[in-house]
C-alpha positions in Angstrom: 26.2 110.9 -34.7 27.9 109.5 -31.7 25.6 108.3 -28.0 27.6 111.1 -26.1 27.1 113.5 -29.2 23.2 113.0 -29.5 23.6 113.4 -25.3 25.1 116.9 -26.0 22.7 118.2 -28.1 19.4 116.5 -26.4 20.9 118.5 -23.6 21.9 121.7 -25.3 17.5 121.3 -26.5 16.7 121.2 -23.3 18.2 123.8 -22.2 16.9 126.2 -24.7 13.3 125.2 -24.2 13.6 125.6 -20.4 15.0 129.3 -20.9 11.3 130.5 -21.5 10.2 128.8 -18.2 13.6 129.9 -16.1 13.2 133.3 -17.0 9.8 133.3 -15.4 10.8 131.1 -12.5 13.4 133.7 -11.7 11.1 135.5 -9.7 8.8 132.8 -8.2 12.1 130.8 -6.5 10.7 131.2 -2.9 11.2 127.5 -2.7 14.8 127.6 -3.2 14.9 130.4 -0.5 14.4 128.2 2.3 15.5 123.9 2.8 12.6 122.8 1.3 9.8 119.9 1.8 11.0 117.2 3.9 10.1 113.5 3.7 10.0 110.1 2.4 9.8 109.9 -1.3 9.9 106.2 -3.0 9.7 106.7 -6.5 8.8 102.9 -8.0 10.6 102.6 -11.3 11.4 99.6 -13.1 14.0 96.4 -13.3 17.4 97.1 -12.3 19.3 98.0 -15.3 16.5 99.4 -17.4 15.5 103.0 -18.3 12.9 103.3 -16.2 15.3 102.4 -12.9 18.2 104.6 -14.5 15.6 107.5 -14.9 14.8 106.9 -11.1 18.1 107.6 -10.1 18.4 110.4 -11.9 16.0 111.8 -10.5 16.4 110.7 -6.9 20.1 112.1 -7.4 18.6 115.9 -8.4 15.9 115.6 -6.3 18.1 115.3 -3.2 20.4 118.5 -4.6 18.2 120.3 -5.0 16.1 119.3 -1.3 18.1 117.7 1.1 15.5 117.5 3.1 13.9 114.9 0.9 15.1 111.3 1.6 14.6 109.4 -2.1 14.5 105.9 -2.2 14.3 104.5 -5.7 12.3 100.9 -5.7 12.6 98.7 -8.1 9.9 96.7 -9.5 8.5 94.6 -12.8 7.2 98.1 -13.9 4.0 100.4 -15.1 0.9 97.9 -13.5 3.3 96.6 -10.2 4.0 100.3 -9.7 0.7 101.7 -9.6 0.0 98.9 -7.4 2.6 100.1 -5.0 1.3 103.3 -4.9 -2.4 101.9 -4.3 -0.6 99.9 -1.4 1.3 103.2 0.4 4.6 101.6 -0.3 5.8 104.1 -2.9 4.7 108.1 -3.0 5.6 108.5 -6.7 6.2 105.3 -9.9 6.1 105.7 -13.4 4.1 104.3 -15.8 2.6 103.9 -19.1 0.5 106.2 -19.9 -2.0 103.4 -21.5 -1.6 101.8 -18.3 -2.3 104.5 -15.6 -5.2 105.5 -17.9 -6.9 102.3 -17.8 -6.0 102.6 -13.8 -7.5 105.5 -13.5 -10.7 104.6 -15.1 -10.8 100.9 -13.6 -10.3 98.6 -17.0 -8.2 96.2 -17.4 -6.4 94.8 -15.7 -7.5 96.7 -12.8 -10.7 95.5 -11.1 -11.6 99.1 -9.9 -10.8 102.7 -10.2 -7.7 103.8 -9.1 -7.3 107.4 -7.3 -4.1 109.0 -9.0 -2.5 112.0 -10.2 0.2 112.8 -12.3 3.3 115.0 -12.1 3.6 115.5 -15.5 4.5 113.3 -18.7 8.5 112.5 -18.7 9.8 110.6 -21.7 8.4 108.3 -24.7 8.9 104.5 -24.3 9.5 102.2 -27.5 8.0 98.8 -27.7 11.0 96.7 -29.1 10.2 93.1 -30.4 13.6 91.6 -30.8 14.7 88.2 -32.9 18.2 87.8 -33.6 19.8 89.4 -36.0 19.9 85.6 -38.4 16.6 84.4 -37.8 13.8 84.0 -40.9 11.5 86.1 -38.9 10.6 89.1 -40.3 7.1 89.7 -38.6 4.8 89.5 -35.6 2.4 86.8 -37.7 5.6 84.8 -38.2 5.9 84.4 -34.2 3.1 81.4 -34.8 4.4 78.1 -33.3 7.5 79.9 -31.6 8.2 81.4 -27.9 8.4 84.6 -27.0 9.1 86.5 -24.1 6.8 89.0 -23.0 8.6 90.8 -20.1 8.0 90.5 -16.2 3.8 89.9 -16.1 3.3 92.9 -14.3 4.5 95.1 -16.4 3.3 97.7 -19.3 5.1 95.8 -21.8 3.4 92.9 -21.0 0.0 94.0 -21.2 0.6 95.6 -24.3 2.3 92.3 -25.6 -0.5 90.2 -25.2 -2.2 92.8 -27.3 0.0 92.9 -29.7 -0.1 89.7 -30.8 -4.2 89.1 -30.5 -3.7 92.5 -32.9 -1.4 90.0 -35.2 -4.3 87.3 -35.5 -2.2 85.2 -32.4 -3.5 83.7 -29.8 -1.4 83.9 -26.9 -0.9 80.4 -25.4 -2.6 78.6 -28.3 -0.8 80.0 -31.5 2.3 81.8 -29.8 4.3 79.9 -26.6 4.3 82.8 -24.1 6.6 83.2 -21.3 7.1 86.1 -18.4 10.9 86.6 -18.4 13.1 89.5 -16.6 15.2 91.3 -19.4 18.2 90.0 -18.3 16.5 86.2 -18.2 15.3 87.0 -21.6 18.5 88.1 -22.9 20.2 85.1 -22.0 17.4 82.7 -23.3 17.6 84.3 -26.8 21.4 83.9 -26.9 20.8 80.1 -25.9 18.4 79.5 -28.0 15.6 79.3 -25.6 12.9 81.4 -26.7 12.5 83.1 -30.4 11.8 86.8 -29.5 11.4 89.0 -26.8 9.1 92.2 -26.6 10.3 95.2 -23.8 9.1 98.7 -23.4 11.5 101.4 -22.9 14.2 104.0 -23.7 16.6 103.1 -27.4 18.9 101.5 -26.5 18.6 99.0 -23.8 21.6 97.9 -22.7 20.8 94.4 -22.4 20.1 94.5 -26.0 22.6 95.9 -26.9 24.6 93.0 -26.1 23.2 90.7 -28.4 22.7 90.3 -32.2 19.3 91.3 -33.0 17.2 92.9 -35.1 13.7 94.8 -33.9 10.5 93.5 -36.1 8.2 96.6 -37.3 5.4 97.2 -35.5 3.6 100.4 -36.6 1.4 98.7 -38.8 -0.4 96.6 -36.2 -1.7 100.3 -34.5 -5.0 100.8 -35.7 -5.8 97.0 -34.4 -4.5 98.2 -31.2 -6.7 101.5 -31.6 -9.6 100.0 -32.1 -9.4 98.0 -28.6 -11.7 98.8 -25.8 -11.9 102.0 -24.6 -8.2 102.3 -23.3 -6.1 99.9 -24.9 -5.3 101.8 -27.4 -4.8 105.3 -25.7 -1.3 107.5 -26.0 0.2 104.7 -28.6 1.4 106.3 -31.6 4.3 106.0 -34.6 7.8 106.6 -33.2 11.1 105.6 -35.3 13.6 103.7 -33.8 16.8 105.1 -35.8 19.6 102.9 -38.0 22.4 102.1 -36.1 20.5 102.5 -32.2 22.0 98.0 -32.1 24.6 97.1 -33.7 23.9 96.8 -37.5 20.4 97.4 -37.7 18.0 99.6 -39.9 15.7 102.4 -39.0 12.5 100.2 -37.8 9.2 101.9 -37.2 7.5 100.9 -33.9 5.3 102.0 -31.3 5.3 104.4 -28.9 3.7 105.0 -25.6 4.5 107.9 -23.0 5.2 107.6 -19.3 3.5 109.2 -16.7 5.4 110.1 -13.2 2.3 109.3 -10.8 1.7 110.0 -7.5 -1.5 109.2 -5.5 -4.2 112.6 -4.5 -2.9 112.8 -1.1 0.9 113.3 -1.9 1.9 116.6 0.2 1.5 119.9 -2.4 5.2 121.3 -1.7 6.1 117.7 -2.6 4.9 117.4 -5.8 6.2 121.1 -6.7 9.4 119.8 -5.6 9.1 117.3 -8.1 7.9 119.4 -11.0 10.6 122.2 -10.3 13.1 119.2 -10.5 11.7 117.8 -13.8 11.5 121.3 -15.0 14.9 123.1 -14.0 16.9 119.7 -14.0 15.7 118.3 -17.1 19.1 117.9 -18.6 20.6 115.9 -16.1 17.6 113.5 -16.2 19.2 111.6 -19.5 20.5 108.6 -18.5 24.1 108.0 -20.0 22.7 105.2 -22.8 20.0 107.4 -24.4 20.2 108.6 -27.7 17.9 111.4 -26.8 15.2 110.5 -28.8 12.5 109.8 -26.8 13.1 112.0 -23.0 11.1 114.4 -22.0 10.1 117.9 -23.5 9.6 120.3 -20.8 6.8 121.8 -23.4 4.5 118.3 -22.9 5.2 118.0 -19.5 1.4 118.5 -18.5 0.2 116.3 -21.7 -1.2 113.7 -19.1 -4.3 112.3 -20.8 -7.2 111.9 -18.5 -5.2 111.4 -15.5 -5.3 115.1 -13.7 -2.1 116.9 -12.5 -1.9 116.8 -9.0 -2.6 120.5 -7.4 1.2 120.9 -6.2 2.5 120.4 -9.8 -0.2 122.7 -11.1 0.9 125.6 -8.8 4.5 125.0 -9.7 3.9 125.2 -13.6 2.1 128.4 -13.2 4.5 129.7 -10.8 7.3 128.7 -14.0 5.2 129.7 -16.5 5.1 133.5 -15.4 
């Protein structure tokens, strides 16, 4: 099956399960009666050129359709732990995240020093941890990473964080058994092509463009996962089996990884008609939310939309699920 084909139908899915919910809606549309919320609205994402930045503008695009009087500002940043720090700071209104990551947040692990106040909007799509060699190398698992370098993405990032416990999971010390370095994708991409480091680890959609670019082949991870369970009391939360499909780079097999879902976050004090804005947008507009890469795999369900762990849904985006629900 073809990228824009798998697009069609992910899209054609979507807009079946949403039928339920518009058919509900059709009578609670008062917000689409009058211009809206008005505003600032930053949504932190991710790195330029990654899935989490390409879902951003997405959704600052449909957003603004669908209320002008929004202005939507999409900041990049290195990701899940830098964007809940934005938000902390007042220098974004809404960021995605891990879901691993805004739980530990929220209940002030690692590595956050204290408890931070959120709220979620609802659960969006499911991000894949890829470990990448190329395609010729003798490596053929994490434990074989021992005496090599390997990029573990931008240092404050999800991936990162569940990097380092990926490879303690292996038996690896970081720093002592495995050379570790803190690379941007597109840094990372272009030190694997020269030879500079071994592998490189990134969270997000299937494929990454960056990857797709090179020779590689992903290593299996799924069967490191009960390690990674049986972490403290949030390191292993949300992470479960996903399948990363044959063919998703160029010549390679059907891999089993893992998978962790992201969380659109917004702190308590985020405006109610704001964050029911956002949830009629995630809701109604779901099928424009695909970036043009995906293979549809992994984006959002409006069905686990409000599957957002311990982290509560903010009161706005409770109202507006009710309001779609009938």
């Amino acid at each position: 099956m073809t990228g824009p084909t798998r697009r069609t139908v992910l899209r054609t899915a979507l807009g079946t399960a949403c039928t339920g919910l518009l058919a509900a809606a059709a009578t609670a549309d008062t917000r689409h009666t009058d211009r809206g919320p008005h505003g600032r609205l930053r949504i932190a994402t991710g790195e330029s050129g990654n899935f989490y930045a390409a879902f951003g503008e997405l959704l600052a695009d449909q957003v603004r359709l669908a209320y002008p009087r929004l202005s939507c500002e999409v900041v990049n940043s290195e990701a899940s732990v830098a964007n809940i720090r934005l938000l902390q700071a007042g220098r974004a209104e809404v960021a995605l995240a891990l879901a691993d990551v805004a739980w530990a947040a929220y209940a002030g692990s690692a590595p956050f020093a204290r408890r931070v106040p959120l709220r979620a909007i609802g659960r969006v799509y499911e991000n894949y941890l890829q470990l990448a060699v190329r395609a010729d190398a003798p490596i053929r698992s994490v434990a074989d990473l021992a005496g090599r370098t390997v990029s573990l993405g931008a240092p404050a990032s999800g991936g990162a964080v569940l990097g380092d416990r990926l490879l303690r999971a292996a038996g690896l010390t970081p720093g002592t058994d495995v050379h570790v370095r803190h690379l941007l994708l597109p840094q990372a991409a272009g030190a694997m092509r020269d030879g500079a480091i071994d592998a490189l680890l990134v969270s997000g959609g299937v494929p990454l463009p960056a990857l797709s670019r090179l020779g590689i082949r992903l290593l299996p991870l799924a069967g490191l996962l009960p390690r990674l369970r049986s972490g403290t009391e949030h390191s292993g939360s949300g992470l479960e089996v996903v399948t990363v499909p044959a063919g998703a780079y160029r010549g390679t097999r059907e891999v089993a990884t893992i998978g962790v879902a992201n969380l659109l976050l917004c702190r308590p004090d985020l405006p109610a008609p704001v964050a029911a804005a956002l949830t009629d947008v995630l809701v109604r507009r779901a099928g424009h939310l695909v970036p043009a890469t995906a293979l549809g795999t992994q984006f959002l369900d409006v069905r686990s939309l409000i599957s957002t762990g311990v982290v509560p849904l903010h009161p706005g985006a409770v109202t507006a699920y009710r309001e779609l629900h009938g």
